[in-house]
Each structure stands twice: as C-alpha cells, then as structure tokens.
N, C-alpha and C positions, 0 to 999 in steps of 0.2 A: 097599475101596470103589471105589477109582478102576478095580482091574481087575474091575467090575461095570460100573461105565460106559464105558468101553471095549466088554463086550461089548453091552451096550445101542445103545450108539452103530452098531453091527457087525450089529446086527437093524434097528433104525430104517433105516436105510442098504439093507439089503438085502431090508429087508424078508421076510426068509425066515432062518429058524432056523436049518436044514440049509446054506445059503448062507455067512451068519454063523459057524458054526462051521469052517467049511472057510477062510474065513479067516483066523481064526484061529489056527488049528491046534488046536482042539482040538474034543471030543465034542460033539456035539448034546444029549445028557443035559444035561453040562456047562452048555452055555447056555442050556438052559431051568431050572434049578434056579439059575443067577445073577440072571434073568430076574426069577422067584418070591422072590427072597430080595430083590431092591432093590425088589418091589411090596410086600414085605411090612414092610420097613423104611422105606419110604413112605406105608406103608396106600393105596393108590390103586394102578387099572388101567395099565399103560401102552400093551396093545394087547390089538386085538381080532381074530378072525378074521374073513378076508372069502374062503369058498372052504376050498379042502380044504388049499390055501399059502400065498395071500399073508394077510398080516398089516399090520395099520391101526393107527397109532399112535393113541392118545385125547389128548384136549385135553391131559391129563399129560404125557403122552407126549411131546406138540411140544415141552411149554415145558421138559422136561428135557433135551428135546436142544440145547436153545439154548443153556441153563447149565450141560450139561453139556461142550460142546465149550469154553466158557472156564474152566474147572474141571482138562480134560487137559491145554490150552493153558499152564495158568499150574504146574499140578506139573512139566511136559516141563522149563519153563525153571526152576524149584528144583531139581529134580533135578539137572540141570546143573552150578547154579552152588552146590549144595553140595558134589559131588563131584569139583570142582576149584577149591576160594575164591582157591588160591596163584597161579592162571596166568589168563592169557587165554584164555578158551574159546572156540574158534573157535562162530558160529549156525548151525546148518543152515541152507539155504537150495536147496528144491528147484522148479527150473523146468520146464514141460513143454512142448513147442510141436509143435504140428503140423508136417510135411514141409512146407509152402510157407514159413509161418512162420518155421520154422527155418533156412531158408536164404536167406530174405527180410531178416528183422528180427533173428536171434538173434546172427547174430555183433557186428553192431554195438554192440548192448545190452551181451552180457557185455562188450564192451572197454570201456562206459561203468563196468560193473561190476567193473570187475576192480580200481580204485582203492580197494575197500572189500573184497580178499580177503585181507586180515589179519584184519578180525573176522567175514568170513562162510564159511561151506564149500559154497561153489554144488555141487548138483549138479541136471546137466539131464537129462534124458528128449524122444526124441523119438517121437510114437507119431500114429497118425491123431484126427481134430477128439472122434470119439464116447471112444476110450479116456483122452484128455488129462482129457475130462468125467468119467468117470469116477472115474480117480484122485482127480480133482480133489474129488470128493462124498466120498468116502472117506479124503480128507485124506494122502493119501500124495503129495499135492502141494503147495506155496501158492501158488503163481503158473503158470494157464497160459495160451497163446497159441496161438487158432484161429481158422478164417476160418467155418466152419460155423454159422451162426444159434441155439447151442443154448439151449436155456434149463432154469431150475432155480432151485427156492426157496429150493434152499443156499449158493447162489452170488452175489457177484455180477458184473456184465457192465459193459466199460466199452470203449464200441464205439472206433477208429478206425484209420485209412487204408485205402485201396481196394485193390485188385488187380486186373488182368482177365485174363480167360480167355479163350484163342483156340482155333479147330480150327488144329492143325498137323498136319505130318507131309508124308507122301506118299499125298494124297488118292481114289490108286486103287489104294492095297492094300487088300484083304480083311482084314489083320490090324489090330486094333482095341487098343492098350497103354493098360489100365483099374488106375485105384486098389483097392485093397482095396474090399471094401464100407464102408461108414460113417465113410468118408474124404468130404473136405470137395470135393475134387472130384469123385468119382466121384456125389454126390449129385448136380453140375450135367450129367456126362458123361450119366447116366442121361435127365436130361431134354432134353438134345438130341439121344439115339438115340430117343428118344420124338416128339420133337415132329418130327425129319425120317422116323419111319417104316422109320429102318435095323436091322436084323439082325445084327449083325455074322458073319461066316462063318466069323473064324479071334478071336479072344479070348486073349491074355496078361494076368495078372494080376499088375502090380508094386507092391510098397509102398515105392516111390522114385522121387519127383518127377526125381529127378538121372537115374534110373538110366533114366524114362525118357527124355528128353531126352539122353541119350547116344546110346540105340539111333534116337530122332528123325534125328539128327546124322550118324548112318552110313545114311541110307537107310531107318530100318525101321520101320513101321505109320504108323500115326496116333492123334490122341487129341484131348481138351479138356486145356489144360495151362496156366498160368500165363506171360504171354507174358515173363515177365522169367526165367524160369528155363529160357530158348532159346536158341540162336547166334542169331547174325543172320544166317545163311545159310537156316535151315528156313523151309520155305513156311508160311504161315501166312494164315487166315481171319480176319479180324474179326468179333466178334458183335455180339448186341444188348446195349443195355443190361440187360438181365438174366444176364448173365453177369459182370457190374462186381459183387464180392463186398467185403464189408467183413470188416474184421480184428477180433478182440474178444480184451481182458484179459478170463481169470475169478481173481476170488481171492475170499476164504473172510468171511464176513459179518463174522467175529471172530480179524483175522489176529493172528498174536502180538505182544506188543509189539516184542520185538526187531527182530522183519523192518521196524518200519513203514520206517526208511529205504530199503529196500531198493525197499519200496515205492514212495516217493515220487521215489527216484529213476527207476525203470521208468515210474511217472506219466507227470513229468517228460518222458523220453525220449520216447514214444511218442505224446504232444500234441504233439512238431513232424516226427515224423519222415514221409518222403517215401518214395514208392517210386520218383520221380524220372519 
C-alpha cells in the first residue's frame, strides 16, 4: 500500500504519468495499474484528464495527498527506528539553498546547526531558486532557502531579510555574465535589460554567483549581482527599490516530527539574522 502512495504521490506531483514513472524508475504500465488499484481499493476517482497529458486531481485526490504525505512521513520514521532499536539513529535532514543564499546565510546557519550533528545527518544541496522549488514539491527536500517570490500550495513560505542587487562590473564591455534561467537573479537581470532597452552583444552564462564575481574582480563583463557577494574594489551601480529582494524558508505543510527541532532552530536563526 505505501509503495502505491508513493506512486500516487509521484503522479499528483507531476501531474503526468509518463513523468511519474520516470521518476521512479519504473514503467508507465506500472503506474497506471497502481493508480487503478488504489481507486479501486478506495472505490473513488483520483484524477481526471485535462488534454491529451496533463491530469487533474479530484476532490479525492487532494485530500489523499494530504494524508497521504503524513502516512510516508510517519512509516520513513518506523522504518528507521525499527531497523536500528539498539543505536542512535542518526535523522536525515536535507537542506537546499539557492547560490546567493547559500553563500549569504548558509554557512552561518549549519555552524548554528552543527551542535545537533549527533542526532541529525544534514545533507545540503545547492541548486538555483526554481529547482530548490521543485525538489522541494517532490519532497526530496525539507527545508529550502530562496530569494525568488515562488509560490505553491504544497509548501509553505516564511518570508525574511533583504538583499540588494546592483549593476556591477566594467560598464563598457559588450560582455553581459548571466545566471542560468530560473535563477532568482537572472529573473531581476532580465528585467533591467528590459527596462534600459539593452541587447547584450557578447552573453556568458554562469551558475555561480562566486564564479561570477571572480571574473567581475579581474576586469571581466558585467551583470546584476548581489552587492554582498563583491570586492570592494568592483564598480558598482546602485538601483531602485525594485531590485531590494527578500529571502524566503520553504518547508513542507506536514514536516516530520523528528525535524521539528531542526526546524525551530533555522526559525529561530533567520528571525534575527542580518545581512549587515
């Protein structure tokens, strides 16, 4: 039963069968006859077609994924603690943060965290603001940190501290040093090549805030970049207030018990923290 909600969970999520199975790893057959067999031991629809792909959960459908995510949440942690009664079983505990994040707020946090790395097994992930979201829907995260506005019914959002974004660099190259797409900058980079009507001529695409602020540092392009994550040597632009971005925790509506410390610690932290 549980690896039926599992893949339930894995179609809801992706809303796509073929999707769902590839996550998995296993057949699309596969997941539509797990599909039919938890509707059928339910008696009730759980989705519907909407199009020739995507699929629409029914009212059933929502409220089994609510009980069903506290349902995997609470066998992960029996599972656990049956298959080791005699020892201390280290909790998972995975973090995601975005490149600015990450070099903003994350070091500080794990040293807050690191007092509790007897009962917890951190592991972090860094990835841009859309894929952090992501995982994070998919639950192969519990806690992540992004600066990007995203939003999700699966999640929730707990906004705080600011950052600002400047134009740096060397303001008469041609060469233009851009985040990935659906990074949390490159959304704001977009809208100031927009709103000043620029082209860029020559375009590098990095997925490293450090990395580009290195090349900043020897002379090379320019960009919109986090002004705390600069020498003080790079020339640098002031914007508007629209370029003052806030930070946001996402974590999971029904995080597990174990983590709540972990949680309230991170709380904790990030209600007084400063980017100075």
């Amino acid at each position: 039963m549980f690896k039926h909600l599992e893949t339930f969970c894995a179609v809801y999520e992706t809303r796509n069968f073929s999707h769902a199975a590839e996550q998995l790893f296993i057949s699309q057959p596969t997941v539509s006859t797990q599909i039919k067999q938890l509707e059928a031991d339910l008696q009730t629809t759980l989705f519907t077609r909407n199009g020739r792909q995507e699929i629409v959960p029914t009212a059933s459908g929502q409220l089994l994924y609510q009980q069903a995510q506290k349902l995997l949440t609470t066998w992960a942690a029996t599972k656990t603690a049956v298959r080791s009664p005699r020892q201390l079983v280290k909790v998972p505990c995975r973090i995601g943060a975005s490149h600015t994040t990450g070099s903003l707020i994350l070091p500080a946090l794990l040293a807050e965290l690191s007092t509790t790395s007897d009962r917890f097994d951190f592991q972090v992930t860094l990835a841009n603001s859309a894929e952090i979201l992501t995982a994070m829907s998919q639950r192969k995260l519990d806690f992540g940190l992004v600066e990007k506005p995203l939003v999700t019914d699966h999640l929730n959002r707990l906004a705080f501290g600011h950052d600002e974004l400047v134009h740096a660099g060397d303001f008469d190259s041609p060469l233009w040093l851009l985040r990935e797409p659906n990074s949390g900058v490159r959304h704001y980079t977009n809208a100031f090549l927009k709103a000043r009507n620029i082209q860029p001529e020559q375009v590098m695409v990095i997925h490293s805030n450090q990395m580009i602020a290195d090349l900043l540092a020897r002379g090379t392009g320019q960009t919109i970049i986090s002004r705390h994550v600069l020498a003080p040597t790079i020339p640098v632009e002031a914007l508007s207030s629209h370029y003052q971005r806030q930070f946001f925790l996402l974590t999971n509506h029904h995080p597990a018990a174990a983590l709540r410390p972990v949680q309230a610690t991170i709380t904790q932290y990030l209600a007084t923290w400063s980017n100075g």
